[in-house]
C-alpha positions as CSV (number, residue, x, y, z in Angstrom):
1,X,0.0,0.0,0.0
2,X,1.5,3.5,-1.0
3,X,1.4,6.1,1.5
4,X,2.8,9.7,1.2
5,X,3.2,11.4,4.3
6,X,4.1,15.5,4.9
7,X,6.0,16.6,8.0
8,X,7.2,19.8,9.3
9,X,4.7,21.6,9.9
10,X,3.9,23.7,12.8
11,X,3.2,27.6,14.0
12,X,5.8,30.0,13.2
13,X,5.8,33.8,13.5
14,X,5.8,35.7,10.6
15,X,9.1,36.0,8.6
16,X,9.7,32.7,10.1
17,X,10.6,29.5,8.6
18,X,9.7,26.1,7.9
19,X,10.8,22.7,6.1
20,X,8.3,20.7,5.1
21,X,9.3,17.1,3.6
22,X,7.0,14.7,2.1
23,X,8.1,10.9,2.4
24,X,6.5,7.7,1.0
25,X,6.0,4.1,1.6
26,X,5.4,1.5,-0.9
27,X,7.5,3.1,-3.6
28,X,10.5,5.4,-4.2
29,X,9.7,9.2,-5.3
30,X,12.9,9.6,-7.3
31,X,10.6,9.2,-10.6
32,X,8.0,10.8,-9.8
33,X,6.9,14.3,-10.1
34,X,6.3,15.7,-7.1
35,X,3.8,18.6,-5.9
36,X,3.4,20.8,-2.6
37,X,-0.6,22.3,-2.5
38,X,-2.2,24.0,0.7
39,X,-5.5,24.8,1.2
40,X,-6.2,27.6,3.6
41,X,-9.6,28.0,5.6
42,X,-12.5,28.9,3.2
43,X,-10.5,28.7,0.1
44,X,-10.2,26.2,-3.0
45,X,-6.9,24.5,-2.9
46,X,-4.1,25.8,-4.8
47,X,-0.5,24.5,-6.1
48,X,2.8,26.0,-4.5
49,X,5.4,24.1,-6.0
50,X,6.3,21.3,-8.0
51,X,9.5,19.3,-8.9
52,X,10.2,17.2,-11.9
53,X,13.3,16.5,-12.7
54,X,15.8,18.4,-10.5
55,X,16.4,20.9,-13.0
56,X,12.5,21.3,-13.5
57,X,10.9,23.3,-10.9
58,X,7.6,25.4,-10.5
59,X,6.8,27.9,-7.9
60,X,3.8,30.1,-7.5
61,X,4.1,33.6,-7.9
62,X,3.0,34.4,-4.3
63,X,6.1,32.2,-3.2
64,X,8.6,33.0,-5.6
65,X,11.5,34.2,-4.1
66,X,10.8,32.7,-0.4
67,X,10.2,28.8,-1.0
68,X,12.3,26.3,-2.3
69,X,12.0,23.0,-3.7
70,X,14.4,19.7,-4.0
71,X,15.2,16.2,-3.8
72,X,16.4,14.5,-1.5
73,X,17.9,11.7,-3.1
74,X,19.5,9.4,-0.4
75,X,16.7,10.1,1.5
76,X,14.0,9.5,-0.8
77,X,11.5,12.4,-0.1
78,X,10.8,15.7,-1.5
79,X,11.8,19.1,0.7
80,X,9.7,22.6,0.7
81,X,12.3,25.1,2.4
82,X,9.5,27.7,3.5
83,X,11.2,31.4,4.7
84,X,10.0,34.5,5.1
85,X,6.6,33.2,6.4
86,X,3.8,35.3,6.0
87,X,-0.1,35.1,7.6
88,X,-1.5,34.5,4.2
89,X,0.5,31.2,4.0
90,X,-1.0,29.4,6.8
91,X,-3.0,26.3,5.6
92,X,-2.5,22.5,5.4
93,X,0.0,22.0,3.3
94,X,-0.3,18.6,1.3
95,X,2.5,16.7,-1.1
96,X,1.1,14.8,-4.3
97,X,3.0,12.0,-6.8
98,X,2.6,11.9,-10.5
99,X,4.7,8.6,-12.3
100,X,6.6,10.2,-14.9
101,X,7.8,7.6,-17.1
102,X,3.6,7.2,-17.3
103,X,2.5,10.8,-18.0
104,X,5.9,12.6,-19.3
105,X,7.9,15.5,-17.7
106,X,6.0,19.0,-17.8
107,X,7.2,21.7,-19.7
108,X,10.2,23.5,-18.4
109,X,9.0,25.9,-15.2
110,X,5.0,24.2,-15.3
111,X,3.2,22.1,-12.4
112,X,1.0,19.0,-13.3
113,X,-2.5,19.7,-12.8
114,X,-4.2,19.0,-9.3
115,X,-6.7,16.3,-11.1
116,X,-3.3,14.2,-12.3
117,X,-1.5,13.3,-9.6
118,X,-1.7,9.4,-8.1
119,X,-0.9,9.4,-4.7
120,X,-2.0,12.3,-2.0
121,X,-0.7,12.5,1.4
122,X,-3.0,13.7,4.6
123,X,-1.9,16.9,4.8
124,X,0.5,19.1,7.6
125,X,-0.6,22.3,9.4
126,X,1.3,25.3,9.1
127,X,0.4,28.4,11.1
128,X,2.0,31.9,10.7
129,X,1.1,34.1,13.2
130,X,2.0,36.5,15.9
């Protein structure tokens, strides 16, 4: 049975930081395209970042600049480096898996849809506040 499951979460004041890393059982991420979403109270959920290959990387424009994605590659999981935290970025923060070889890399700097991904994990809280 494949499980993906985020840690790292937690409450942090603002222009604190956070690593969030999203692990699996029952497989090995390395070929598979990996996103970060959050969903915040009252609102749809939305994509944050996404790696492909480790050259191939997507970020939202309202965390450009402040969050960073990568592999971890001995490790196995998939790392959001959150600084510069802000209110507006408190939500639960979940990590989804898209098999590559299947559906075929993105274009350069592009996230796969939400509706494509084939393994979700339960989500993390992160809280930014004073």
């Amino acid at each position: 049975q494949v499980q993906l499951v985020e840690s790292g979460g937690g409450l942090v004041q603002p222009g604190g930081s956070l690593r969030l890393s999203c692990a699996a059982s029952g497989l090995t991420l390395d070929p598979y395209g990996v996103g970060w979403f959050r969903q915040a109270p009252g609102k749809q959920r939305e994509g944050v970042s996404y790696i492909g290959s480790s050259t191939n990387t997507f970020y939202a424009d309202s965390v450009k600049g402040r969050f960073t994605i990568s592999r971890d590659f001995a490790e196995h999981t998939v790392r959001l480096q959150m600084n510069s935290l802000k209110p507006e970025d408190t939500g639960v923060y979940y990590c989804a898996a898209v098999f590559l070889p299947r559906r075929g890399q993105t274009e350069k700097e592009a996230m796969v849809p939400e509706e494509e991904y084939d393994y979700w994990g339960k989500g993390t809280q992160v809280s930014v506040s004073k």
